[in-house]
C-alpha positions in Angstrom: 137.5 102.4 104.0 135.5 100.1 101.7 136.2 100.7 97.7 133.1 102.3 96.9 133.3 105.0 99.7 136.4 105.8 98.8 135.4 106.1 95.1 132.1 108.4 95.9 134.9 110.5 98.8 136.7 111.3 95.6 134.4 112.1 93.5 133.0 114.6 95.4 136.5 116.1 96.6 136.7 116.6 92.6 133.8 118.0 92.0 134.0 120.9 95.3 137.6 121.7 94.2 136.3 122.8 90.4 134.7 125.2 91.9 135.5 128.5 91.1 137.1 130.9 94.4 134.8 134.0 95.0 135.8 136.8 96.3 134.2 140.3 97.8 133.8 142.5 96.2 133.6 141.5 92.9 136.2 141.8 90.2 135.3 144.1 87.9 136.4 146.0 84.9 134.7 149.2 84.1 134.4 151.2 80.4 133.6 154.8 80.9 132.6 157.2 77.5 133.6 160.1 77.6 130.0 161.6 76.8 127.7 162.0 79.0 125.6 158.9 80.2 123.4 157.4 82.1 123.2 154.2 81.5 125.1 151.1 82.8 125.7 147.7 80.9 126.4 145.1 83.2 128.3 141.8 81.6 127.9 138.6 83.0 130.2 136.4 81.8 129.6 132.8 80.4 131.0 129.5 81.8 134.6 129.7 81.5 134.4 133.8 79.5 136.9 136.0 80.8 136.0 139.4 81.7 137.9 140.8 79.2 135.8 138.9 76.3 133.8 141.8 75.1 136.9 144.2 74.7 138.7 140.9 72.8 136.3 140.7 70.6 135.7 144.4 69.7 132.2 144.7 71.6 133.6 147.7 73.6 134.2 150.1 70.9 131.0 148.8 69.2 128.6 149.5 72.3 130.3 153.1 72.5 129.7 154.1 68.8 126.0 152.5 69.4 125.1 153.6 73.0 127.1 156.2 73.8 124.9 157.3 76.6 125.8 153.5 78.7 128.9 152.6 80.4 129.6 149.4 80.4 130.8 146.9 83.9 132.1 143.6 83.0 131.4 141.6 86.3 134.0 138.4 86.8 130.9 136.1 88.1 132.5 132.8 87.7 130.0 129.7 88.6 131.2 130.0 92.2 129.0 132.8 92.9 125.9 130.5 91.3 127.1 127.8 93.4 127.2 129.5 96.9 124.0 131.4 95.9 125.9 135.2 96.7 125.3 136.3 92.8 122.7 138.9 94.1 124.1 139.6 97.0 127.4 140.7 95.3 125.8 142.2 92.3 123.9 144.4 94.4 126.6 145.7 96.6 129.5 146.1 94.3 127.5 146.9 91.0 123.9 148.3 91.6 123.9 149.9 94.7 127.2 152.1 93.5 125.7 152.7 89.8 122.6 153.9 91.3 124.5 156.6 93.9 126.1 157.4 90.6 123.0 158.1 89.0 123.0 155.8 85.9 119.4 155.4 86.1 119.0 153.1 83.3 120.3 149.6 83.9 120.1 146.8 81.8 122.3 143.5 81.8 124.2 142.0 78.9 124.9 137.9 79.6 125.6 135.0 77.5 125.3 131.2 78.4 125.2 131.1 82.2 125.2 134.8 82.1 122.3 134.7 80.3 120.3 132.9 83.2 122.0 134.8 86.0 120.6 137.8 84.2 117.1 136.3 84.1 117.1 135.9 88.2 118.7 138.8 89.3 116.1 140.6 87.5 113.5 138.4 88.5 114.4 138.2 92.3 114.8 142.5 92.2 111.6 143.6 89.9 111.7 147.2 88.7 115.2 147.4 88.9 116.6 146.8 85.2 114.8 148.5 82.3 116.2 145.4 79.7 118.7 142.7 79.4 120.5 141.0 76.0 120.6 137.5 76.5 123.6 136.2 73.8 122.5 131.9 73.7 121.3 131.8 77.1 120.9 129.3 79.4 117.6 128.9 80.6 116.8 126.1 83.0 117.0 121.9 82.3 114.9 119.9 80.2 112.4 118.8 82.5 110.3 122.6 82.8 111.4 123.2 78.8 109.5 119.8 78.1 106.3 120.9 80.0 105.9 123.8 78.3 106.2 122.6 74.5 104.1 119.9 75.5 101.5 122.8 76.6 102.1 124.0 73.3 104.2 127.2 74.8 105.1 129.5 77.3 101.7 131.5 76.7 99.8 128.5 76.9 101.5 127.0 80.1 100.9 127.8 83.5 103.0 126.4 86.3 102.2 123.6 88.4 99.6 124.5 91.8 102.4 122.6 93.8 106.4 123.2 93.2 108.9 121.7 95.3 110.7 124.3 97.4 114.0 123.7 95.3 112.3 124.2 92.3 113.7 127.7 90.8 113.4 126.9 87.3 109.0 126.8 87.1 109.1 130.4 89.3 111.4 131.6 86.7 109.6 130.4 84.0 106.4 132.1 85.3 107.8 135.8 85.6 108.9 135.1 82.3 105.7 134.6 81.1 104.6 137.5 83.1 107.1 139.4 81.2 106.4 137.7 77.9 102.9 140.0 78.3 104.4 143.1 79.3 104.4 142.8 83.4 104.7 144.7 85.9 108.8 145.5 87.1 109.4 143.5 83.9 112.4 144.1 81.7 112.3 144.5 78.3 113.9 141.2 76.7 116.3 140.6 73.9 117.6 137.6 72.6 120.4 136.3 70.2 121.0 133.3 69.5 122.2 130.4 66.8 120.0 127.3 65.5 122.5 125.1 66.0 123.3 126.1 69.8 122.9 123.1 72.1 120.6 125.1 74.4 118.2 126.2 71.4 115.5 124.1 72.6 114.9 126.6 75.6 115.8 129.7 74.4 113.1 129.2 71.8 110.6 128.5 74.2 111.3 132.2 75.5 111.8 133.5 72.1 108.6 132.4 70.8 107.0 134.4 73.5 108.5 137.6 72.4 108.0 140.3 70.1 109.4 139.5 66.9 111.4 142.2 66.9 113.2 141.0 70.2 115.0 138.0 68.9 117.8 137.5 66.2 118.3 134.2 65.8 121.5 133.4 63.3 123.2 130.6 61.6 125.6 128.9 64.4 126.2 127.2 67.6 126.8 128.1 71.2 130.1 130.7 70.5 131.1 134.2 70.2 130.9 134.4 66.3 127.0 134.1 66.6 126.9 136.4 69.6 129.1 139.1 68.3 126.8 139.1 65.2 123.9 139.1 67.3 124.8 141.7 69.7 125.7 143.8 66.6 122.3 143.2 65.1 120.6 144.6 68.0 122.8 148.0 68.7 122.3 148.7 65.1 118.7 148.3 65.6 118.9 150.6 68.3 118.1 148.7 71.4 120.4 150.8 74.0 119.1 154.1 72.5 
């Protein structure tokens, strides 16, 4: 096999066997009050975030003194599930579908980083379903859409192209967001967090300039949990889950 096949063979073999294993149904790890409730926190993890990270960093106990009508789910969607395109099919079977049989009828999702933008779709893709997501330094789609719209002079002032490739996700996205930006219909309510110096700041402030005031927190910080926390803690003090 010539050199440069055998280079490229590799290179792929690496990049398949990074990807993380899914498995059905999802791994989960549920915190129940003891209050009554009916509403359901669903965490989507970051890009390498362990389930467990909002109980490590105190977030738990914090989300029960502040919302004690929500539960919270910590779903363990790794980038495999974004990878093989199941994140809504498994969110829906193993988290939605049972919450609602429940009867938590209000639903919002919690995400940072890649959770951030898987909370963005799945409440895109299933309108009406989730009354509000946090978004903790989100990651919103890649340069090319974010450089389009700040070029337009915002996401208010932008409207998506008449012709988008079929593989283009990001410019749909972007649109609902817009939508949502203005109060849509099936719309969540929206709530960022998020630090000046995080490396994904250039499109998360195309979204937060689109919001209410009152919807974003932005903070002193990169892309980590020391922001986050703070952020996160920002808004349940202000009442957000109430």
């Amino acid at each position: 096999m010539p050199t440069s096949r055998i280079v490229v063979f590799l290179c792929v073999t690496a990049l398949f066997s990074c990807i993380p294993r899914t498995v059905a149904p999802l791994r989960t790890i549920a915190y129940e009050q003891a209050q009554h409730k009916d509403g359901l926190l669903v965490y989507l993890p970051g890009l390498g975030d362990s389930i467990t990270v909002l109980h490590g960093n105190g977030l738990i106990d914090s989300i029960r003194a502040y919302a004690p009508s929500f539960d919270v789910v910590a779903a363990d969607v790794n980038y495999g599930y974004y990878a093989d395109r199941t994140l809504h099919e498994r969110v829906t079977a193993d988290i939605i579908g049972p919450a609602q049989a429940k009867g938590y009828h209000r639903i919002w999702f919690l995400g940072n980083s890649m959770g951030g933008v898987g909370s963005q779709i799945y409440a895109w893709k299933h309108p009406g379903v989730i009354e509000g997501m946090i978004l903790l330094g989100p990651y919103t789609t890649s340069n090319g859409p974010i450089r389009e719209i700040t070029k337009a002079g915002g996401l208010a002032a932008w409207s998506m192209p008449a012709k988008v490739k079929a593989k283009d996700w990001e410019r749909p996205l972007w649109q609902w967001l817009k939508g949502c930006a203005n109060g849509g219909p099936g719309c969540p309510r929206i709530y960022i967090a998020y630090g000046v110096k995080d490396k994904l700041a250039p499109g998360i402030r195309v979204l937060a300039q689109a919001l209410p005031k009152g919807c974003v927190v932005v903070l002193d910080g990169g892309h980590d949990w020391p922001v986050w926390k703070e952020g996160l803690m920002r808004l349940l003090r202000a009442g957000v889950l109430q």
